[in-house]
PDB file of N, CA, C and O in Angstrom:
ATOM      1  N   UNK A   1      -6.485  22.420  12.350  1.00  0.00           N
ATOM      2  CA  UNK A   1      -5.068  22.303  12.045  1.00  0.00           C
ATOM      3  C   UNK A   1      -4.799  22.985  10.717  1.00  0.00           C
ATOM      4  O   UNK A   1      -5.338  22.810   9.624  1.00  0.00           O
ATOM      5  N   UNK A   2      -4.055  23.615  11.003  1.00  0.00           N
ATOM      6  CA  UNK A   2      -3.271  23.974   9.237  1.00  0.00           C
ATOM      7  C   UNK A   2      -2.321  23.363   8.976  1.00  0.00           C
ATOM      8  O   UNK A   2      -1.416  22.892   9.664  1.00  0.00           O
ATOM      9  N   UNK A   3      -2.670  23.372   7.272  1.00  0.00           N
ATOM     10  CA  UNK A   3      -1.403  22.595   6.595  1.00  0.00           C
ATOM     11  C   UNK A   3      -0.918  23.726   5.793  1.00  0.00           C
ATOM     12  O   UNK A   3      -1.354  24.797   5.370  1.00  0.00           O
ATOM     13  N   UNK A   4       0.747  22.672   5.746  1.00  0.00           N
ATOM     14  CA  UNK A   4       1.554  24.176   4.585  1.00  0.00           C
ATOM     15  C   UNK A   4       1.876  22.814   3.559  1.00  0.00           C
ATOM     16  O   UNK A   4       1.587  21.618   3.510  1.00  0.00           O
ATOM     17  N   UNK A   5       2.652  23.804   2.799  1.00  0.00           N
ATOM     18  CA  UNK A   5       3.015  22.893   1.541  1.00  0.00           C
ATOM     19  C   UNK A   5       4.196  22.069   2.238  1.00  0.00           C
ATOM     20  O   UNK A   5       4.571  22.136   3.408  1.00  0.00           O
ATOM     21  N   UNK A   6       4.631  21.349   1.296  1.00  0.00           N
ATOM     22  CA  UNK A   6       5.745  20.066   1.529  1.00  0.00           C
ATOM     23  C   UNK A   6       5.299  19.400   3.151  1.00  0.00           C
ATOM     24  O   UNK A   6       6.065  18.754   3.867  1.00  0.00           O
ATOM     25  N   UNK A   7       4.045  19.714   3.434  1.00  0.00           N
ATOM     26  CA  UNK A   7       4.013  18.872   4.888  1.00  0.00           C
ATOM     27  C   UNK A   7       3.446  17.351   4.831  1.00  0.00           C
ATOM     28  O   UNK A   7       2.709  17.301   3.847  1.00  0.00           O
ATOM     29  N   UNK A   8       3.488  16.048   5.503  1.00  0.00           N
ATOM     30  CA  UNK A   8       3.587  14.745   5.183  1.00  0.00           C
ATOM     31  C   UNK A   8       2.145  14.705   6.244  1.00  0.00           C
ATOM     32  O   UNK A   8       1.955  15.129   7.384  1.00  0.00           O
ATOM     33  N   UNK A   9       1.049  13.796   5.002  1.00  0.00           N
ATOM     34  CA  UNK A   9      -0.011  13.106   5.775  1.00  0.00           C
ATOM     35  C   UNK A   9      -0.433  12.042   5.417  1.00  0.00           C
ATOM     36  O   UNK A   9       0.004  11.542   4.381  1.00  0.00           O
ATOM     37  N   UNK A  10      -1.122  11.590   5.960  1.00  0.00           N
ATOM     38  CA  UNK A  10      -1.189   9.992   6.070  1.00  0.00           C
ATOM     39  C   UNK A  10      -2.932  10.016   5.767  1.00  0.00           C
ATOM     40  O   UNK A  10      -3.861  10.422   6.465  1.00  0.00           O
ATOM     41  N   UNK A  11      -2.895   9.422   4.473  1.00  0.00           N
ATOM     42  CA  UNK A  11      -4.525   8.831   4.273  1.00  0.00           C
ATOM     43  C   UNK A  11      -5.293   8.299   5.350  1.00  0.00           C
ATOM     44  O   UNK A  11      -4.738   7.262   5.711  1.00  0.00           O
ATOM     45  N   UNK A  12      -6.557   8.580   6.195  1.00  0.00           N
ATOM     46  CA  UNK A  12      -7.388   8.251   6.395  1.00  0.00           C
ATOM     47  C   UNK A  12      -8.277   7.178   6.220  1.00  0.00           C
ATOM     48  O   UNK A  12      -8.469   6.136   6.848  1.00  0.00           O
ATOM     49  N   UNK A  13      -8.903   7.815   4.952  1.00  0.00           N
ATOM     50  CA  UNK A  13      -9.372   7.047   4.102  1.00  0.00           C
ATOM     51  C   UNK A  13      -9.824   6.885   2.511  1.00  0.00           C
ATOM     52  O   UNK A  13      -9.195   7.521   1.665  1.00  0.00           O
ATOM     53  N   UNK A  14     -10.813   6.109   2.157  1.00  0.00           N
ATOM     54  CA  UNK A  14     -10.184   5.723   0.773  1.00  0.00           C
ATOM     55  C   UNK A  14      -9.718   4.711   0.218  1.00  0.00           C
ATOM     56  O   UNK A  14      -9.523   3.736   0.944  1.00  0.00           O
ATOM     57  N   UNK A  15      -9.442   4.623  -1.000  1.00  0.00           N
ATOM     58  CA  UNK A  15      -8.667   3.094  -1.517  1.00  0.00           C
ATOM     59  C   UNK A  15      -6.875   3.446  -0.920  1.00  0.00           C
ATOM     60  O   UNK A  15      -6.032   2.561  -0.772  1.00  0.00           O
ATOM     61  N   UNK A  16      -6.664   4.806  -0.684  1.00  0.00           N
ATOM     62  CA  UNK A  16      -5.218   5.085  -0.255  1.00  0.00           C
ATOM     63  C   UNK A  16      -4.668   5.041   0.988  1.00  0.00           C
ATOM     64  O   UNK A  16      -3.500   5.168   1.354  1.00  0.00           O
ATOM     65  N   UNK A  17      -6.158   4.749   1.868  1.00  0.00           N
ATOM     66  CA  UNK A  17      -5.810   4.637   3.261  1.00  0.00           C
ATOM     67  C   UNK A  17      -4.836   4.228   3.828  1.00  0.00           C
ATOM     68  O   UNK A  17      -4.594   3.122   3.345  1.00  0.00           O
ATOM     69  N   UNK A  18      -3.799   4.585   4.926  1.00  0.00           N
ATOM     70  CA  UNK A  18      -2.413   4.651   5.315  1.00  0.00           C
ATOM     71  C   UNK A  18      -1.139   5.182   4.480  1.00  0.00           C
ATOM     72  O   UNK A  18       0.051   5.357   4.743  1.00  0.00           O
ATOM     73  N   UNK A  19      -1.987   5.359   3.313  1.00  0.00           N
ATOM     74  CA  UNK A  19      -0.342   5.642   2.233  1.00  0.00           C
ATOM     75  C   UNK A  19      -0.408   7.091   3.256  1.00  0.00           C
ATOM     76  O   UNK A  19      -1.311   7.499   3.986  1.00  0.00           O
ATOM     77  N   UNK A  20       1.133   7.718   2.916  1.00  0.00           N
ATOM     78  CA  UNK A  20       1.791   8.919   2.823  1.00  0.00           C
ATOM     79  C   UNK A  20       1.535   9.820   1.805  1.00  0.00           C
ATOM     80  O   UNK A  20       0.841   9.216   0.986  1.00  0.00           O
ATOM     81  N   UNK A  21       1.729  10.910   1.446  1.00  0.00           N
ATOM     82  CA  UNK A  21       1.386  12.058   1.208  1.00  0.00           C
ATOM     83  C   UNK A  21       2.471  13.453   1.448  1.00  0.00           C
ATOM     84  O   UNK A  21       3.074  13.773   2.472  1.00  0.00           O
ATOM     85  N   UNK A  22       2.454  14.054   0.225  1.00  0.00           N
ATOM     86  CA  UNK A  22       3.140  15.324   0.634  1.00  0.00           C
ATOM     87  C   UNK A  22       2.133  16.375   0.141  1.00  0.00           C
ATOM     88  O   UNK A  22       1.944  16.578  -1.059  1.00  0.00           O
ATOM     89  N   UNK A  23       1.575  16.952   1.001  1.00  0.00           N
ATOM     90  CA  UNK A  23       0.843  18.675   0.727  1.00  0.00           C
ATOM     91  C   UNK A  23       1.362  19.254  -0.375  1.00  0.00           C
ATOM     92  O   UNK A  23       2.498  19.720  -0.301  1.00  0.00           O
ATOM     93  N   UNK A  24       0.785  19.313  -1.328  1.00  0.00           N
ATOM     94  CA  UNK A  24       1.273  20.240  -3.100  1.00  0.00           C
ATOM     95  C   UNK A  24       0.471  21.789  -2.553  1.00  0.00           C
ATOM     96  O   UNK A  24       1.055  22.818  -2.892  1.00  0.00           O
ATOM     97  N   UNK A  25      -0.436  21.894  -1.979  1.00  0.00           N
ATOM     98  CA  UNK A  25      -1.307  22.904  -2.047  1.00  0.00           C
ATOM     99  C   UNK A  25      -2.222  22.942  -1.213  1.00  0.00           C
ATOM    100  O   UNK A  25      -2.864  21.916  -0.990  1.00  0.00           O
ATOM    101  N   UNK A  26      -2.483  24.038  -0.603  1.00  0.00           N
ATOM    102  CA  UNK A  26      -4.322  23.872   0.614  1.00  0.00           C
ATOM    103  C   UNK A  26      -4.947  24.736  -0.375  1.00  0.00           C
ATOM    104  O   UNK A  26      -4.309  25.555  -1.037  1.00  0.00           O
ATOM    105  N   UNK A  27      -6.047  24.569  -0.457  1.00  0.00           N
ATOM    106  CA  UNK A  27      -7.209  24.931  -0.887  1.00  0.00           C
ATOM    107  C   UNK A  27      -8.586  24.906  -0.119  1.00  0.00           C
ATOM    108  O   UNK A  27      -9.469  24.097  -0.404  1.00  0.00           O
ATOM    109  N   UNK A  28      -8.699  25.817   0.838  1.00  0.00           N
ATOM    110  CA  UNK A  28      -9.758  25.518   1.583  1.00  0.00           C
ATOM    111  C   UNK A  28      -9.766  24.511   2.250  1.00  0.00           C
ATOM    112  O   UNK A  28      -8.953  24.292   3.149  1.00  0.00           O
ATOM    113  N   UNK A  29     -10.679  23.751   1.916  1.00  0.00           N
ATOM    114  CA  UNK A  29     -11.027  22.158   2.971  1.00  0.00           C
ATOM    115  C   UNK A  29     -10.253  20.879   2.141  1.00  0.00           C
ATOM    116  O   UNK A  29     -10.148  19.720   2.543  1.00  0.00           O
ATOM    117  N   UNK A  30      -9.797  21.391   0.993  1.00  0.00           N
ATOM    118  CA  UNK A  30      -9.206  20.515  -0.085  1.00  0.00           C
ATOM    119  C   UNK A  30      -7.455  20.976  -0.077  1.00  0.00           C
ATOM    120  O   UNK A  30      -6.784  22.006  -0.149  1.00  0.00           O
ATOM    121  N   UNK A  31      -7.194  19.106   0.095  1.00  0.00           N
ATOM    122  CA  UNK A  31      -5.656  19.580  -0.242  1.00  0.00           C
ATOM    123  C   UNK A  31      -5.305  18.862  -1.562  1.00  0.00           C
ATOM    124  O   UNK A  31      -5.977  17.983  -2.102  1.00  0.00           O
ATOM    125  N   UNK A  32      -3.857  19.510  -2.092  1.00  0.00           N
ATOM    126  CA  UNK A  32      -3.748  18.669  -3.078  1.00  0.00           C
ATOM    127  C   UNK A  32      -2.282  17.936  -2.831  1.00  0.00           C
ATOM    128  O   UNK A  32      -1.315  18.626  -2.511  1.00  0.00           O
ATOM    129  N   UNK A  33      -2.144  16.190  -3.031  1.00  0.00           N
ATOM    130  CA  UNK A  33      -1.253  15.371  -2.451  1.00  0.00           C
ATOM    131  C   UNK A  33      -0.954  14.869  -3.776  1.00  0.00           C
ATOM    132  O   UNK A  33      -1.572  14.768  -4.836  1.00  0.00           O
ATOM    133  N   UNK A  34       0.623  14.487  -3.201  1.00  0.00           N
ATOM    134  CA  UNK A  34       1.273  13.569  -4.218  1.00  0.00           C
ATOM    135  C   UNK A  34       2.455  12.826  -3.268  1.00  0.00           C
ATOM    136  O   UNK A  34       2.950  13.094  -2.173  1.00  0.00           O
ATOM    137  N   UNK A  35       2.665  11.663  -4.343  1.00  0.00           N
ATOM    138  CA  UNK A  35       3.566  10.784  -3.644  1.00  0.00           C
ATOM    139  C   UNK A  35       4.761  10.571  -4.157  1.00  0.00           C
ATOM    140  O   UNK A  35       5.648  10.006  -3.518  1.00  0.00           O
ATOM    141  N   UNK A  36       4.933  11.085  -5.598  1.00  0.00           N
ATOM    142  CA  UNK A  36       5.988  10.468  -6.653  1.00  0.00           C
ATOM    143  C   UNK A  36       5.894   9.273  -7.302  1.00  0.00           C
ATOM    144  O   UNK A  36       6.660   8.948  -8.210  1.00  0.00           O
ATOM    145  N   UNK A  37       4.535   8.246  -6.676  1.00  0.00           N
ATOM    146  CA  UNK A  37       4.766   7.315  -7.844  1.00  0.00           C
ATOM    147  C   UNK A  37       3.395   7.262  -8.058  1.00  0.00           C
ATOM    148  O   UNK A  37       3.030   7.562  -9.194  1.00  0.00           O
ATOM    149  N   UNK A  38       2.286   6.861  -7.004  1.00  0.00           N
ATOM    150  CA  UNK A  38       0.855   7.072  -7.485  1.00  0.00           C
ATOM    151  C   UNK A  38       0.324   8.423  -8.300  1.00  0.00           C
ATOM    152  O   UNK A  38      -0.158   8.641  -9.412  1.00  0.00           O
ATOM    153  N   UNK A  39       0.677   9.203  -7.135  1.00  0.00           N
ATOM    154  CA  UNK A  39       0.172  10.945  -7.583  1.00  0.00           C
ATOM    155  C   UNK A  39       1.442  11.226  -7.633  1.00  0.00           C
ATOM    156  O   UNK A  39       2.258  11.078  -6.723  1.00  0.00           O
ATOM    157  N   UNK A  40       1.671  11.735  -8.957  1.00  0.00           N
ATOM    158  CA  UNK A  40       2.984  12.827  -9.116  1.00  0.00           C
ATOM    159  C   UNK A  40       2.460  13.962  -9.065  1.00  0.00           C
ATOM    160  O   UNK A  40       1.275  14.216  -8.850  1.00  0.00           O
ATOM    161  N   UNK A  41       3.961  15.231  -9.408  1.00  0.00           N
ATOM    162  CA  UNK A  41       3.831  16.285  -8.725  1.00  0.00           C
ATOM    163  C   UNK A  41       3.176  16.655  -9.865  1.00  0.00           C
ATOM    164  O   UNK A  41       2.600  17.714  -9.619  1.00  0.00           O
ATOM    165  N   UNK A  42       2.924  16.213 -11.300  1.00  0.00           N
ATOM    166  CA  UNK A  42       2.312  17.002 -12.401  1.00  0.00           C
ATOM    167  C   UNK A  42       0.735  16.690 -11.724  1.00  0.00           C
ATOM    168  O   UNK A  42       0.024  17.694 -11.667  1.00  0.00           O
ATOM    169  N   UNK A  43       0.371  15.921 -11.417  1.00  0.00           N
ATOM    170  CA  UNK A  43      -1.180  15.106 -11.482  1.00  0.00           C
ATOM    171  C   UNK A  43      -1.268  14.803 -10.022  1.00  0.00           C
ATOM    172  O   UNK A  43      -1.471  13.614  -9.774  1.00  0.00           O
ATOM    173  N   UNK A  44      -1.119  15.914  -8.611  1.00  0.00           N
ATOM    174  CA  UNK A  44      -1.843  15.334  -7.733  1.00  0.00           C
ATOM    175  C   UNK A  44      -3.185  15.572  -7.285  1.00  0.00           C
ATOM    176  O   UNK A  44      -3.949  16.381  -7.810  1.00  0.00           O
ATOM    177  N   UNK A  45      -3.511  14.669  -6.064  1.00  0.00           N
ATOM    178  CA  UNK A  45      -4.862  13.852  -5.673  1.00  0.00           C
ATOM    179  C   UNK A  45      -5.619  15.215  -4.838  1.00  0.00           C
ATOM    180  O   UNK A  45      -5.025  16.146  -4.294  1.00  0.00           O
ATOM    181  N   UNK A  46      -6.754  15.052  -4.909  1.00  0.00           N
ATOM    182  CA  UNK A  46      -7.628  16.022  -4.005  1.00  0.00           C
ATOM    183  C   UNK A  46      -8.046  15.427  -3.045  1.00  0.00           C
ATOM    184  O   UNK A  46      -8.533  14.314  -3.245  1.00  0.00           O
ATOM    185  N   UNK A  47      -8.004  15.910  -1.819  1.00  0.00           N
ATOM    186  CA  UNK A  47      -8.328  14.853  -0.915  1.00  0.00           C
ATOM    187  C   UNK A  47      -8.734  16.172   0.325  1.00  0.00           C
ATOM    188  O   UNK A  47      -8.158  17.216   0.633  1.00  0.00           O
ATOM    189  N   UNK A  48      -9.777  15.623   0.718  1.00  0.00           N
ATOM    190  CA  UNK A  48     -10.487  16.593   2.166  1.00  0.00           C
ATOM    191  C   UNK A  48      -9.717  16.428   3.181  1.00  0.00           C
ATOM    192  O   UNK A  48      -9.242  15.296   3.275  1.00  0.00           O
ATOM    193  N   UNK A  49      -9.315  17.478   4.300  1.00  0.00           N
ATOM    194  CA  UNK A  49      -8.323  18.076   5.145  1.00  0.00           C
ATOM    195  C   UNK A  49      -9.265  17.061   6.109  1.00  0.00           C
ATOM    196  O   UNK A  49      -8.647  17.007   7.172  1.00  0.00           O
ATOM    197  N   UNK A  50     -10.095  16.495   6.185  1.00  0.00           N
ATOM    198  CA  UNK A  50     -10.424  15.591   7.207  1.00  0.00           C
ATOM    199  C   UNK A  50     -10.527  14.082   7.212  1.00  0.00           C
ATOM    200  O   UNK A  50     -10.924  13.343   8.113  1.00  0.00           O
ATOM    201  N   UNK A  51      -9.965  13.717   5.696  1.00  0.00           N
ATOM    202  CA  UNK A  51      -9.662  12.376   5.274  1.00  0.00           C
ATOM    203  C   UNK A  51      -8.210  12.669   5.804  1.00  0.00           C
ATOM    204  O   UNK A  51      -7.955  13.150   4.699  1.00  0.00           O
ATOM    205  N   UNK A  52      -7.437  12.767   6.250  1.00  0.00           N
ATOM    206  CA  UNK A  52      -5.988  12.526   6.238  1.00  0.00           C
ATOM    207  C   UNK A  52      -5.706  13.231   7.718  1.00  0.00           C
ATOM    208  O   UNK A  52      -6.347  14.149   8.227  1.00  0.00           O
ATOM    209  N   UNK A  53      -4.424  12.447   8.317  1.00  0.00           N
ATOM    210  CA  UNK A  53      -4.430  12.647   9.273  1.00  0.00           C
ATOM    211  C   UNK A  53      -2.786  13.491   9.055  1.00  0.00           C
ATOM    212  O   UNK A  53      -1.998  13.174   8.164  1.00  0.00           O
ATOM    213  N   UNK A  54      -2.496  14.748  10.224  1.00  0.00           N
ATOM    214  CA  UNK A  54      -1.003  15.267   9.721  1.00  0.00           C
ATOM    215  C   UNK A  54       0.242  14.868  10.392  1.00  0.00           C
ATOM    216  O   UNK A  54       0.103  14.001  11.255  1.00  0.00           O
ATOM    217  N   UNK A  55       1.394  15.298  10.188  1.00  0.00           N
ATOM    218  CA  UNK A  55       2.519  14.828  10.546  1.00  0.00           C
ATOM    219  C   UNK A  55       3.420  15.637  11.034  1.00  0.00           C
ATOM    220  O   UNK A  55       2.877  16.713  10.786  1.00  0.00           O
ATOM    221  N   UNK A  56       4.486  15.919  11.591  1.00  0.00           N
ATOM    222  CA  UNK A  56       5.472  17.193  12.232  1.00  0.00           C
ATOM    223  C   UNK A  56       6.128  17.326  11.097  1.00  0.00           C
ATOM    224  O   UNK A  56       6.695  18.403  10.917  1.00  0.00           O
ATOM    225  N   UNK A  57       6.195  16.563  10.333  1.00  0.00           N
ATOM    226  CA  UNK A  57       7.242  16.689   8.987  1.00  0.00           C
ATOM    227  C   UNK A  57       7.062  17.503   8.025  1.00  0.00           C
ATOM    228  O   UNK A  57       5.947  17.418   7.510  1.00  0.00           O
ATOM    229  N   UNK A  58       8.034  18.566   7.423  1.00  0.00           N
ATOM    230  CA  UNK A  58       7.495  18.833   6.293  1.00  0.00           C
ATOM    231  C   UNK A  58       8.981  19.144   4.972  1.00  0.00           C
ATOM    232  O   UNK A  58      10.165  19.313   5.263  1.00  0.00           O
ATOM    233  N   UNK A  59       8.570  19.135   4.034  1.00  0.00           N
ATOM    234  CA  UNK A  59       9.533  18.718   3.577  1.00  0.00           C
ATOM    235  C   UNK A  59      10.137  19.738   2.648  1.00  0.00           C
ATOM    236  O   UNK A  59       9.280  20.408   2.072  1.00  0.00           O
ATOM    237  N   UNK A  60      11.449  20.050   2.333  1.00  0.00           N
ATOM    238  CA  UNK A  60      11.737  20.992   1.579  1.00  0.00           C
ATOM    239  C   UNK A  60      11.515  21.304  -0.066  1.00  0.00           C
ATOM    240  O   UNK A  60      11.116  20.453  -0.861  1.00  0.00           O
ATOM    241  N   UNK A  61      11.775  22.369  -0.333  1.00  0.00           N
ATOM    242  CA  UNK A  61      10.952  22.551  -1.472  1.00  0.00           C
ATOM    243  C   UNK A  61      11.062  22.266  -2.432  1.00  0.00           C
ATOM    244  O   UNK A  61      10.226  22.233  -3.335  1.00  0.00           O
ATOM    245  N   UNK A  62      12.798  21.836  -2.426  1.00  0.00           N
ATOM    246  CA  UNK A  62      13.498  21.385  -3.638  1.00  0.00           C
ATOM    247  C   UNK A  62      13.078  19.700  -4.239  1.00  0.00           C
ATOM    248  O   UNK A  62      13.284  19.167  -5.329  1.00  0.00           O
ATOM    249  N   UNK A  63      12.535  19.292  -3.212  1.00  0.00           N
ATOM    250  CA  UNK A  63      12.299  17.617  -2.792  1.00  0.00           C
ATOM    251  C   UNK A  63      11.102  17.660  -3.340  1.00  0.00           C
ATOM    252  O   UNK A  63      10.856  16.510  -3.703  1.00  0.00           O
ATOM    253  N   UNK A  64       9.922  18.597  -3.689  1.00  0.00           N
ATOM    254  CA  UNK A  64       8.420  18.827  -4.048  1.00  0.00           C
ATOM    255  C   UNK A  64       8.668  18.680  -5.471  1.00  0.00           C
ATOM    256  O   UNK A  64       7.808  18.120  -6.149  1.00  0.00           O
ATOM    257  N   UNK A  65       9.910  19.182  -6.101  1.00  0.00           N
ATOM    258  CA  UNK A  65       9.793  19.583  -7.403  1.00  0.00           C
ATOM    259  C   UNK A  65       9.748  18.212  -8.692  1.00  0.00           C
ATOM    260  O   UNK A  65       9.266  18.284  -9.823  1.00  0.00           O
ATOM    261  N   UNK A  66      10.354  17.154  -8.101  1.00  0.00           N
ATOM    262  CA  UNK A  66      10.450  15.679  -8.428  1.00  0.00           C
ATOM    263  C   UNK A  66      10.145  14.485  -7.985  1.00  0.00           C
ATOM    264  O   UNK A  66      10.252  14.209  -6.790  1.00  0.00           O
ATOM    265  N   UNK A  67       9.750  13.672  -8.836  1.00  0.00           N
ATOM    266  CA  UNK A  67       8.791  12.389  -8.409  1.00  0.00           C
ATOM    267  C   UNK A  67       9.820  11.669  -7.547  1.00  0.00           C
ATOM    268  O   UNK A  67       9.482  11.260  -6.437  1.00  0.00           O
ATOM    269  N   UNK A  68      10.813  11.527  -7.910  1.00  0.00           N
ATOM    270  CA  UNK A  68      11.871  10.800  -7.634  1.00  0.00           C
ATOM    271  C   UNK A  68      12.413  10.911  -6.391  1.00  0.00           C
ATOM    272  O   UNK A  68      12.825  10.017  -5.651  1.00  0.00           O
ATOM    273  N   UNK A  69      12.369  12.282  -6.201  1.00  0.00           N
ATOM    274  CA  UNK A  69      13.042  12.654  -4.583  1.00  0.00           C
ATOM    275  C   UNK A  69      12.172  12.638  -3.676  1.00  0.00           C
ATOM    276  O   UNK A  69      12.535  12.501  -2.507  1.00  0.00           O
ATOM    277  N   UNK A  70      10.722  12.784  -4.032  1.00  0.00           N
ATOM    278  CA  UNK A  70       9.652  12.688  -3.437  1.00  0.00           C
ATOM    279  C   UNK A  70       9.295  11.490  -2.790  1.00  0.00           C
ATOM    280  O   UNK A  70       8.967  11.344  -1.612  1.00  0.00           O
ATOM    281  N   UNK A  71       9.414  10.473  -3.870  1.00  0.00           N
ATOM    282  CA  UNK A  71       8.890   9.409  -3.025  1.00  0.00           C
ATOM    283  C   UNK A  71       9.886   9.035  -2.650  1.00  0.00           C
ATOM    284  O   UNK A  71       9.687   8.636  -1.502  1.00  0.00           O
ATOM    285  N   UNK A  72      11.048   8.886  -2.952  1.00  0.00           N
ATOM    286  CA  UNK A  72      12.526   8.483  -1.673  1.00  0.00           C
ATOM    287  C   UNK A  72      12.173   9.219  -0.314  1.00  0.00           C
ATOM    288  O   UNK A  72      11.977   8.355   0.540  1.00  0.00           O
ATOM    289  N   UNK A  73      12.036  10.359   0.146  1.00  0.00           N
ATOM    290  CA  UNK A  73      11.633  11.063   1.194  1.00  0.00           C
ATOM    291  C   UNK A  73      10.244  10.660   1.714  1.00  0.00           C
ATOM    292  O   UNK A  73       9.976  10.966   2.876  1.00  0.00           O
ATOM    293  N   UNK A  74       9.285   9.970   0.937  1.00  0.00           N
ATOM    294  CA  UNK A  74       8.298   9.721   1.512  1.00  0.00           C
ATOM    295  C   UNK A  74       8.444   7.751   2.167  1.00  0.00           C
ATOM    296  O   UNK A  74       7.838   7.068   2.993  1.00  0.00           O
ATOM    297  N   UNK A  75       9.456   7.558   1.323  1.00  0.00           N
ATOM    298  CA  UNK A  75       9.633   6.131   1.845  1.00  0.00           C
ATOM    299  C   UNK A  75      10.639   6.167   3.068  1.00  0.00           C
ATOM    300  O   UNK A  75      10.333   5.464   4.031  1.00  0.00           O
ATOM    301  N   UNK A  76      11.631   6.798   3.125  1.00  0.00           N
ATOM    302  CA  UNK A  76      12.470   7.283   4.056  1.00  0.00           C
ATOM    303  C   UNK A  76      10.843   7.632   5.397  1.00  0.00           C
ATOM    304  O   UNK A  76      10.522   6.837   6.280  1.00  0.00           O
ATOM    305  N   UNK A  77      10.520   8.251   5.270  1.00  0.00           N
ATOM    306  CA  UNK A  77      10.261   8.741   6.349  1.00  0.00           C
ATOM    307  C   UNK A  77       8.785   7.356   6.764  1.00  0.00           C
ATOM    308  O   UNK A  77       8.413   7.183   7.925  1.00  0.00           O
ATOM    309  N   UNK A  78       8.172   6.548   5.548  1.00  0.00           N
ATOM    310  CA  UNK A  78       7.701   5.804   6.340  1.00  0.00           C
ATOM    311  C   UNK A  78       8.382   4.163   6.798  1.00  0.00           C
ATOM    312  O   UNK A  78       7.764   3.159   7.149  1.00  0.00           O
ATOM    313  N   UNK A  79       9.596   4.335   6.663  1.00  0.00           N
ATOM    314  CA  UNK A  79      10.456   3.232   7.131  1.00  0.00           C
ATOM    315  C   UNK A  79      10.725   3.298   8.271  1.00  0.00           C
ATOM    316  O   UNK A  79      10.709   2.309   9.004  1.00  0.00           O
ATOM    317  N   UNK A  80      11.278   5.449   8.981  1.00  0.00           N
ATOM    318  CA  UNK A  80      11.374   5.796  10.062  1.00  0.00           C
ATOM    319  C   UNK A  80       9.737   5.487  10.972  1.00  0.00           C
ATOM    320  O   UNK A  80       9.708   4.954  12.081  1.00  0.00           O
ATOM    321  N   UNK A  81       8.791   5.839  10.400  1.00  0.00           N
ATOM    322  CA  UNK A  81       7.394   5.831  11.288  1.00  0.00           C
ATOM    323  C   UNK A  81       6.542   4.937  10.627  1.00  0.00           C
ATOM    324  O   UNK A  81       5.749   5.225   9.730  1.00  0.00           O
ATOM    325  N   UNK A  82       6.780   3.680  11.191  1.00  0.00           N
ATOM    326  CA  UNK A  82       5.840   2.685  10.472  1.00  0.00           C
ATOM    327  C   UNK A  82       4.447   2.354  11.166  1.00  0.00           C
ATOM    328  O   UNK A  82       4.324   1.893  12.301  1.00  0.00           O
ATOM    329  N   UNK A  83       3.592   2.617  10.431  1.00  0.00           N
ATOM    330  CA  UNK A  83       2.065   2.599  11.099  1.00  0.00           C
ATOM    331  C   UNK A  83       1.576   1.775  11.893  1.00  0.00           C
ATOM    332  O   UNK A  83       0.420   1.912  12.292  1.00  0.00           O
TER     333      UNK A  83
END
């Protein structure tokens, strides 16, 4: 599977397992995630493309740029798809 940026995944595993996720970056087998309140967009998480599972969602770019809109969109969307 490929990931693009602003796309929404769901921890695997980990101490973050089930949280949400927005794609900051692919890097090979490594992506880099943030949420807006755990991982912000200054300081996100590295996490292997096979710890996390993906989503149809992805999110626009303007919404990547702030913690704030970020995790509203990431709570929005896990209110819509609850695990």
């Amino acid at each position: 599977m490929d990931f693009v940026k602003g796309q929404l995944v769901r921890s695997l595993a980990g101490r973050d397992k089930t949280r949400t996720f927005a794609v900051m970056a692919v890097e090979g087998q490594m992506l880099s995630l943030a949420d807006g309140s755990l991982r912000t967009v200054s300081r996100p998480k590295a996490k292997k493309i096979r710890h996390v599972a993906p989503t149809a969602t992805v999110l626009r770019e303007e919404i990547l740029a702030d913690d704030t809109q970020l995790s509203e969109a990431i709570r929005d969307y896990d209110a819509d798809h609850p695990m």
